[in-house]
N, C-alpha and C positions, 0 to 999 in steps of 0.2 A: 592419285587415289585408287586407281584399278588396279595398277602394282602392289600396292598394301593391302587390299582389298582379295588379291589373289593368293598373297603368302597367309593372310588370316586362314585364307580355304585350305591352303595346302596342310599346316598344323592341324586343320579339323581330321583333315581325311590322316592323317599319319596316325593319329589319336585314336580315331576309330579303325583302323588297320590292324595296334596293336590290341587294342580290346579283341575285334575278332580273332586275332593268331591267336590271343591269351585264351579263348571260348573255344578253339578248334582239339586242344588236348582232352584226350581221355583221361578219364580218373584213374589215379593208380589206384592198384588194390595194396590192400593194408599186409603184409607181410609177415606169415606167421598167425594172424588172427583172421577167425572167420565171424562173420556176424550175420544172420536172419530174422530180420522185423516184419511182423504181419500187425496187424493193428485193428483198432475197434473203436467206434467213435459213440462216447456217451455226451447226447445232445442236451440233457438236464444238468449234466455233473453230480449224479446221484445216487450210482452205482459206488457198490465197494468192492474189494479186491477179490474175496469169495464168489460175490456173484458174477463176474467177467470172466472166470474162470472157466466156467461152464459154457460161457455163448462162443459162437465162432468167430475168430478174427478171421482180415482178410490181408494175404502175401503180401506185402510192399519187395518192388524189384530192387530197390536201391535207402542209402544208409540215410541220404541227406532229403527229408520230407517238409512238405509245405503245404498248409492247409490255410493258409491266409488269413483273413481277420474272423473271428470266431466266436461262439461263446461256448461250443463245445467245449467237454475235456476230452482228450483221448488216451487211451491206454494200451501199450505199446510190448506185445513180446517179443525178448528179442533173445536168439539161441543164441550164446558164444562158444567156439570153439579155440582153446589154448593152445597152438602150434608153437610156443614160444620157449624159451628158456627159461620162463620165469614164471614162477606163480601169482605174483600181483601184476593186476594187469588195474589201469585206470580205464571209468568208463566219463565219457566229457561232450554234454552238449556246448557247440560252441554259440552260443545265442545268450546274451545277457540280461536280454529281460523276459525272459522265464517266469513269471510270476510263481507258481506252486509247479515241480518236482518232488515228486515220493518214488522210491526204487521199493520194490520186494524181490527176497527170493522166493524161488521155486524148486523143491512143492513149498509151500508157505508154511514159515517154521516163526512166523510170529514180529519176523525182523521186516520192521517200516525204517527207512530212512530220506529225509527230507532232505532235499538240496538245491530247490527251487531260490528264486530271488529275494521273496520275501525271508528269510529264514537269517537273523543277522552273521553278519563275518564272523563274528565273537563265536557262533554255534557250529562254524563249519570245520570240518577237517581239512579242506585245504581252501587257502586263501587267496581265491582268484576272482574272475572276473566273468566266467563260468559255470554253470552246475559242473561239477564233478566229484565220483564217490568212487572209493576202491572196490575191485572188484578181486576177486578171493578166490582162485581157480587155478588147479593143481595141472602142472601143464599136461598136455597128451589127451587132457579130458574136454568137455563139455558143458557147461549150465544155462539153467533157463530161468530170465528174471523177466519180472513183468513193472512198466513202469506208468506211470500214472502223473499225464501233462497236461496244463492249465493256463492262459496266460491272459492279460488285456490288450498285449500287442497282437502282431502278426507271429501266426503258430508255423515258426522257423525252426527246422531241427533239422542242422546237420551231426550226427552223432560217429563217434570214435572210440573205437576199445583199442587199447594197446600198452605197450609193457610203460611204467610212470616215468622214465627219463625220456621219454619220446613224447607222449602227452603234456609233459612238462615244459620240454624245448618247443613244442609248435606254440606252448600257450605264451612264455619266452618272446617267442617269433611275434607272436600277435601285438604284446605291448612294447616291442622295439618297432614295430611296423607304425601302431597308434602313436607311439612318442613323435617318430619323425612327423607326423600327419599334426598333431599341438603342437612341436616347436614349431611347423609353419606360420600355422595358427597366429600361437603368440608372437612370433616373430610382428607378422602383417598384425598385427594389433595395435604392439605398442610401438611403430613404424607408422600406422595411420592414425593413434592417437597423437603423436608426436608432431606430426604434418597438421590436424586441427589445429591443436593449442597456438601452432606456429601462425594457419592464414583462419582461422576460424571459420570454415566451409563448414555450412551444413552438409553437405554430402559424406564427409568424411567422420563426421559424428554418425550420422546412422549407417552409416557404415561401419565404424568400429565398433556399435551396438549388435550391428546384422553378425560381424565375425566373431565377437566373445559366445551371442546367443548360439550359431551353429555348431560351433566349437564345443560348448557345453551338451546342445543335443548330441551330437556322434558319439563323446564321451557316455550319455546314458546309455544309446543305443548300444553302443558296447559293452557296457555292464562297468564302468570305470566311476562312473561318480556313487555306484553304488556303494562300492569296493572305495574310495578315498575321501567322497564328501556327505555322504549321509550312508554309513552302513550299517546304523541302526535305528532309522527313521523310516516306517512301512508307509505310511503317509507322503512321503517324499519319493520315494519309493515305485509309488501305483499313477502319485499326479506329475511327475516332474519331465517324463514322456511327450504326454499330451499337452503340458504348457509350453515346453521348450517347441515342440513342430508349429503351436499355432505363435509365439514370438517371435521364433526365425523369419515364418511368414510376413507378421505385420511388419517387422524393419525391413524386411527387402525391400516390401513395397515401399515404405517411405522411402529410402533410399532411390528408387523407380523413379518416385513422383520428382525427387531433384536434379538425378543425375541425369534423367531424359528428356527436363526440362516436362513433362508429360499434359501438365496441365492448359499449355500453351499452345501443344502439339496434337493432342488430340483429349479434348475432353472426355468424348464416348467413355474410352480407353481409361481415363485418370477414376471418372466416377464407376466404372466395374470392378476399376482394383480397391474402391474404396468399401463397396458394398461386400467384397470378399472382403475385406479388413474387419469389418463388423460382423461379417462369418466366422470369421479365427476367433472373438469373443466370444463368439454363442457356443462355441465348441468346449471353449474353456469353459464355460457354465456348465453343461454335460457334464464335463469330467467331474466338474465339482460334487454335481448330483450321483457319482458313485458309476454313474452309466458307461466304465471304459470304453469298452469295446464301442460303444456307436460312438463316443466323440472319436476313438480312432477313425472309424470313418467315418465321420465328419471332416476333420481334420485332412483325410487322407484326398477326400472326393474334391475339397477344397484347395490342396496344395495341389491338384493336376490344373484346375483352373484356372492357378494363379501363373501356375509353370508356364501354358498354353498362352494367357494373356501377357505374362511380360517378354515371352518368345517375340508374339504378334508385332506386341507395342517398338519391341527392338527394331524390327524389320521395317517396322510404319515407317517410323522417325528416321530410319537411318536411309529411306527412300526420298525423306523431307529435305534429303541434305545436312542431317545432322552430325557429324560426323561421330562424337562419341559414342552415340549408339551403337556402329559395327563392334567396337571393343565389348561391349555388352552384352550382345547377340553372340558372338563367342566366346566368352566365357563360359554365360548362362550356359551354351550349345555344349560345354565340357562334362556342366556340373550334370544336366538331363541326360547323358550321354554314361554318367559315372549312375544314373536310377535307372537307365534302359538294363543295362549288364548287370544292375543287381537282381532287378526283375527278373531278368530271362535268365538268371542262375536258380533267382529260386522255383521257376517255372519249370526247369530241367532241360532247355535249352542251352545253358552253357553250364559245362559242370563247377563243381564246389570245388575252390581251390583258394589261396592265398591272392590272389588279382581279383578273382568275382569276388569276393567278398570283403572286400577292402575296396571294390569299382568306386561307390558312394567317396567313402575318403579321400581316393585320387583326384575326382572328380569335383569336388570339394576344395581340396587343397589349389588345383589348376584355375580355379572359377576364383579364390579368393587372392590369389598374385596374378590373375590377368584383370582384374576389377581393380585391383591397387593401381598396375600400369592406366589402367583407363583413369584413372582418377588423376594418375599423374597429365596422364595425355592431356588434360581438361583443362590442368591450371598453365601449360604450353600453351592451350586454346588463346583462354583466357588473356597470358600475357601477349600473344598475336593481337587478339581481338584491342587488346588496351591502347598496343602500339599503332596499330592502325587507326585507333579514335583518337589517340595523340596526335598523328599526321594529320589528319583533319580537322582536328581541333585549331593545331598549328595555322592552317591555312585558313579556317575562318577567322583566325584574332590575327591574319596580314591583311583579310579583306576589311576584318572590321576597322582595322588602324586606317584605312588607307580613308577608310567612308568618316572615322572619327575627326581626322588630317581635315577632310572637306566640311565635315561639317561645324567643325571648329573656326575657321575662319566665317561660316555663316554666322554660328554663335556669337562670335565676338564683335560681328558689326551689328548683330541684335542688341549685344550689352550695352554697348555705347548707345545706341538708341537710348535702352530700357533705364540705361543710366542716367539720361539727361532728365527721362519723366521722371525719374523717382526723385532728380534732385528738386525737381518741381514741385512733386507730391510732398515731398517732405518738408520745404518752405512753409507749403500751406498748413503741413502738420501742425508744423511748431510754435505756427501763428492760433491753431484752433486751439493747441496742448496750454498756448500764455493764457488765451482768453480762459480755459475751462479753470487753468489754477487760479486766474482772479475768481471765477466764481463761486470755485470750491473756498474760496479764502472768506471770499462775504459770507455763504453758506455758514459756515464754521462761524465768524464772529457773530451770524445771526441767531445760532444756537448760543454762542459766550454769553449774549446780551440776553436770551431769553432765559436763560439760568442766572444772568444778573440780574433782572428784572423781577424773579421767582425769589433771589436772594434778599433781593431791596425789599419786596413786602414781607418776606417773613422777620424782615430787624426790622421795619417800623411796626407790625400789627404785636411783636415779642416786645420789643421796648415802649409802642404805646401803653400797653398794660400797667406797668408796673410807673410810667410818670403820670399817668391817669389817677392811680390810688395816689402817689405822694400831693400830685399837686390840691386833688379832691381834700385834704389832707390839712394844708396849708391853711385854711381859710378858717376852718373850724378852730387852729390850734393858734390863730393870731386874735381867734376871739377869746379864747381863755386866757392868752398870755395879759390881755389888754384887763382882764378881770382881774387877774394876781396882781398884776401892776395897782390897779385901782385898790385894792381889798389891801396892798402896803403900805398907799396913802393913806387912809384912814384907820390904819393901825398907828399910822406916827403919830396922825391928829388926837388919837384917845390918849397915848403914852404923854403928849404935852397937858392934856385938859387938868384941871383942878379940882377932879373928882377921887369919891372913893376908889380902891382897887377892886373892891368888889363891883363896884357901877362899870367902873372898865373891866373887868371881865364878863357882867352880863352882855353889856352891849356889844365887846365881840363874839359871845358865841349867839345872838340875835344876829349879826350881819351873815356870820359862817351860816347859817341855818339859809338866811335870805339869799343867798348866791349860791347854796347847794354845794359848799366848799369839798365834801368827800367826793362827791361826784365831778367834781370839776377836777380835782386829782387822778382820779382811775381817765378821766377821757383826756387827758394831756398824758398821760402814760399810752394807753390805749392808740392813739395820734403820733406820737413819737414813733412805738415800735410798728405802727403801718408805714413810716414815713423809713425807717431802715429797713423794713421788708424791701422795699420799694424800691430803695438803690442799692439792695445787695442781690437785688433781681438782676439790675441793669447793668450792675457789676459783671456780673455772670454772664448777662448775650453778651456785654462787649466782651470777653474773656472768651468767650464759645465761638466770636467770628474771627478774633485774632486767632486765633486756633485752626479754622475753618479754612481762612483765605491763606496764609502761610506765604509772606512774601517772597520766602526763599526757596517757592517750590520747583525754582529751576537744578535744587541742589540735592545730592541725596544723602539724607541721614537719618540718626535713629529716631523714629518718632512711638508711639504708643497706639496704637489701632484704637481700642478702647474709649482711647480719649479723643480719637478722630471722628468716633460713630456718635458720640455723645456730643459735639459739638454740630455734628451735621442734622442728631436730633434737636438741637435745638431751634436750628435754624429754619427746619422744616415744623416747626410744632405747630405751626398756625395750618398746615393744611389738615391736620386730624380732626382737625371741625368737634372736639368733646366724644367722638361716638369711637373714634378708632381707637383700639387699645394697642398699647405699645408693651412687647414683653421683650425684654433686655435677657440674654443667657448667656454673660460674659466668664471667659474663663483668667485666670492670669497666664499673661503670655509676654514673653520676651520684647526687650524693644526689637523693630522689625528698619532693618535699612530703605527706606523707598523716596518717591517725592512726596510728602505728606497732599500736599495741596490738590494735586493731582488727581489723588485716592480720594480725598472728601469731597472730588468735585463726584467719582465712580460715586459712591455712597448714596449723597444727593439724588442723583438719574436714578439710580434703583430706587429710593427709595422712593419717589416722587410717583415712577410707574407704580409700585404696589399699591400705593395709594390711593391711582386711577384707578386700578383693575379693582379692588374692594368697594368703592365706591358707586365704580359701575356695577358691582354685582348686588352690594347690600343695599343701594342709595345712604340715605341717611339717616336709616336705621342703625342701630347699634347690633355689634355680632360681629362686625370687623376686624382682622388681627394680623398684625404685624408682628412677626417674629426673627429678631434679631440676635445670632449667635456667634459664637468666636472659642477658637479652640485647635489646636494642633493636631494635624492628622497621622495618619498611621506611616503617611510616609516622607514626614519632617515640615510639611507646608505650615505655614500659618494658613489657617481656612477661617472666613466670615461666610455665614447662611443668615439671607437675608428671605425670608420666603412670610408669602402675604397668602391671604384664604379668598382671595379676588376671581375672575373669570378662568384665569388660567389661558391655556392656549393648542392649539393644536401642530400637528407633524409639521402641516406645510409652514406653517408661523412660525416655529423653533426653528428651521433651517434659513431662514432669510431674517431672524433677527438681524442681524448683526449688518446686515448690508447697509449701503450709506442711502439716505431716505427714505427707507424702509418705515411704515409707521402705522399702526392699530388704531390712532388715535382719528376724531374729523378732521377736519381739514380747520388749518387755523389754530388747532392745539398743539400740534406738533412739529419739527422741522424735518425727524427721521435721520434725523445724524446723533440723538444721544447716545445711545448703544452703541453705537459704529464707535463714537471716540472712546466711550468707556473699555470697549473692547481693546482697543489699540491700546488703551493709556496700560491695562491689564496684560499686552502682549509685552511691551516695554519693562514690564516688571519683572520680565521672564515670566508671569504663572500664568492661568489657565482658568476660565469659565466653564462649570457645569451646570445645565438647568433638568431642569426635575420638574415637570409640569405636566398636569391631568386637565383637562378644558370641564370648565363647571366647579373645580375644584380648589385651585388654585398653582401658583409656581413658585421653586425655591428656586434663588443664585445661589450657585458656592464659587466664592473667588478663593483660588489658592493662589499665595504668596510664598517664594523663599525667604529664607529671614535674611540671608546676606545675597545681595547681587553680584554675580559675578563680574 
């Protein structure tokens, strides 16, 4: 660890070595071209070119100026001298986001020209990444322009006059310098998006988030996304600065919080980069509000914090013994080390040259391929770390076998135990399981008999009726028979006499008169058709119980429903006591496959409850209703709705219908197995029971039946 630990150091100090040699050279001077800026700071931005004219500027020693974040504009004269061969000469700050550039000459002939950042590509003369505007000066001479600068960033101005194919090649220089710095870039992108997709680490996600985001600010900061991806968007323009520095921030930190493990390691540490993380938001609020320059620094006071704390948090951790964090800590130490040298170039301790001012980039680029390797390092960690829990994994499932080994042969003389009780326990089962099915057997034929018992009175109190009227019947119509018979004898006796016909026809309409013979007519008619009432009544129950009991209900076939509710209304008709009203809403329905006998015993049990529950609600009062319907449902069932205007029933009652003994009724009325089998006889049909019940109000059945059984 101290060996790798030392060659980390030794790359620091080489790194900062070359930065200082790179900081130790003098500025060339420009060759042929002389240039003197003296300057003037308007702290409102409110002056105009006339009025500045007049006040005093003050010398600047040197080309390349820096007044940091601002809301000043300043206005800049600057003398050129043409030492050159050539009469155009370019003049090019090299600073990208320049918000407003305007050039005048001098003395002032009228001519404004704009070449600040806002001003689209479409409007520039030349198409860079730069302000730059031709400058028009006849060599051997002199002129004096006066320029007028503005910006939301940091007010950076290295400035260049020189003949345009030198101006042109540095600026050349600049985006082959920038290219290499985004193929890096994109390289470790799609290098570390490719490694996601492959172990799906979070680390490596906010990390390829942290690289596209940085990647895209340097790009602005350079004046490159203005120039390729919005260069006619002012709005994108003024905010895409101050959102790109505070998202670089928030994914670093996330990135922080995984790859340092941080949260684990030191909380303090995890919730400061947290409340900096909702500082990067408040900054982007600022910007929103138009306020640049202070979310600049906002942003700016915020990114030293965050720098400082995930420096600390490196160093904590990596003292914790975490090893990935050294890879972190120098990185970071590259990319801070790429902002100290750009600092101290624009503070004019190191001069302006092609290295200070590309520091960031380098620094950038070094920080985001030694963050790769750390990430690489991590899943080497990782697969260490795996193999290691494997080894001991290993060795816990030899100790556990060996403890299994022992405790298996305990087990097994426990089984044997446990086995001889269970064979015991279950003797006794089997013996409790015969007893309960004999009694669930009597239980059941105690309910068969009490339904036959309910059956037997409803055919005698239905068939007493109607042999009550014939027999009542009988008696009256063997006394008129015995009258006709009499009233034929003495019709024969007048037809032998030896009287007139007139005498015999008086004396029998005398005797007709005396025996009430029309009347004796209508009441032997009268007596007759009570006496066919009577047994086309009886006709009918017996007809309705053959019907009802179905000896072949062990078999299945097509029966009629219709004519199965009609025979179980008959058989039940004795409990309506005259008050219950029965309303029938039959529809025509197919014959239906089932065991008839079965179903009319269902019928019966329903119907017999609704009976109860009306009874017990109306007593024997009238206002009672039973309503009986039949009718195919929407989703092919045969459906009967049997539903009464009785007690009804509540939640807890509806869920325990159906249980075996389960019963509403006193004691002594019920066995609490009707439902139960009616249910079962209804699961055996394949369909299904719904109730529909309000307590106070009453309850409907609905049995649905398939028409063919499977």
């Amino acid at each position: 660890m101290r060996k790798q630990q030392r060659k980390i150091h030794l790359a620091a100090a080489i790194f900062m070595l070359i930065c200082l040699f790179a900081g130790t050279g003098k500025a060339v001077a420009q060759a042929g071209v002389t240039m003197n800026v003296s300057v003037l700071e308007d702290k409102n931005r409110e002056w105009s070119a006339q009025q500045v004219l007049s006040m005093p500027f003050t010398a600047e020693a040197t080309n390349t100026l820096n007044y940091g974040l601002t809301k000043s504009a300043y206005w800049l004269k600057i003398k050129v001298t043409n030492l050159t061969d050539d009469d155009d000469l370019l003049f090019k700050i090299q600073n990208g986001t320049i918000t407003e550039a305007t050039m005048y000459d001098l003395p002032l002939k009228g001519v404004e020209r704009h070449i600040g950042d806002l001003v689209p590509f479409s409007a520039r003369e030349y198409n860079t990444q730069f302000p730059v505007y031709r400058v028009r000066l006849p060599r051997g001479t002199s002129g004096e322009y006066l320029l007028r600068l503005a910006t939301n960033a940091v007010m950076d101005i290295p400035m260049t006059v020189d003949k345009e194919v030198t101006v042109l090649e540095s600026i050349n220089n600049d985006q082959l310098f920038f290219g290499i710095y985004f193929g890096i870039i994109m390289v470790m992108f799609f290098y570390n998006i490719f490694i996601y997709l492959t172990v799906r680490d979070k680390n490596y996600l906010y990390y390829v988030m942290y690289i596209l985001v940085v990647g895209l600010l340097q790009a602005t900061l350079k004046g490159y996304s203005s120039k390729f991806l919005w260069p006619e968007s002012t709005v994108l323009k003024l905010q895409a600065p101050n959102i790109l520095i505070a998202l670089s921030g928030v994914f670093s930190i996330f990135f922080v919080f995984n790859f340092l493990n941080l949260r684990r390691y030191s909380k303090a540490l995890f919730y400061a980069l947290w409340a900096l993380n909702v500082a990067y938001f408040a900054g982007i609020i600022v910007s929103m509000t138009g306020n640049f320059v202070m979310a600049q620094q906002m942003l700016q006071g915020i990114a030293g914090l965050v720098a400082i704390t995930m420096m600390i948090a490196g160093i904590y951790i990596y003292k914790k013994g975490y090893r990935p964090a050294i890879f972190f800590t120098v990185s970071w130490s590259f990319f801070l080390a790429g902002v100290v040298i750009y600092i101290l170039k624009d503070a004019g301790v190191f001069p302006f040259n092609t290295f200070t001012s590309n520091a960031i980039l380098i620094g950038s680029s070094l920080e985001v391929a030694l963050l790769s390797f750390a990430l690489a390092d991590k899943i080497n960690t990782y697969r260490k770390e795996k193999e290691e829990s494997q080894a001991i994994a290993l060795e816990a499932l030899k100790e556990n076998e060996k403890i299994i080994t022992e405790q298996n042969i305990v087990l097994e003389r426990k089984v044997n135990e446990r086995t001889h009780e269970l064979n015991l326990s279950n003797q006794e089962l089997n013996k409790a399981m015969k007893e309960l099915k004999e009694a669930e057997t009597q239980l059941v034929e105690s309910e068969k008999m009490a339904s036959l018992g309910q059956l037997t009175a409803g055919i005698a109190h239905e068939i007493n009726n109607p042999i009550n009227f014939v027999t009542s019947n009988v008696k009256p119509l063997n006394r008129d028979v015995h009258m006709l018979l009499d009233t034929v004898d003495t019709m024969e006796k007048l037809v032998y006499e030896d009287i007139p016909v007139e005498e015999k026809r008086k004396q029998i309409e005398e005797y007709k008169s005396d025996i009430d013979y029309d009347y004796l007519k209508d009441e032997i008619g009268q007596l007759l058709h009570g006496i066919g009432e009577g047994a086309s009544r009886t006709a009918e129950i017996v007809k309705g119980l053959r019907i009802f009991s179905r000896l072949d209900e062990d078999d299945l076939k097509k029966a009629d429903i219709n004519e199965g509710l009609d025979s179980t209304l008959i058989i039940a008709n004795n409990l309506f006591s005259n008050v219950i009203k029965v309303e029938k809403q039959y529809n025509n329905l197919p014959l239906i496959e089932c065991y008839p006998g079965k179903l009319n015993q269902v019928f019966l049990n329903m119907i017999s409850n609704a009976v109860y529950a009306i009874k017990k609600q109306h007593g024997e009062k009238e206002g009672g209703l039973l309503t009986i319907k039949t009718y195919l449902s929407d989703d092919n069932y045969l459906a009967i709705s049997i539903a009464d205007n009785g007690t009804g029933m509540d939640e807890n009652t509806r869920k325990k219908l159906f249980e075996p003994f389960f019963t509403t009724k006193d004691v002594g009325e019920g066995t609490g197995l009707g439902m139960s089998i009616a249910y079962n006889t209804i699961i055996k049909h394949n369909g299904l029971i719904e109730i529909n019940s309000e307590l106070g109000k009453g309850t409907e059945f609905i049995i649905k039946l398939p028409l063919i059984q499977k």
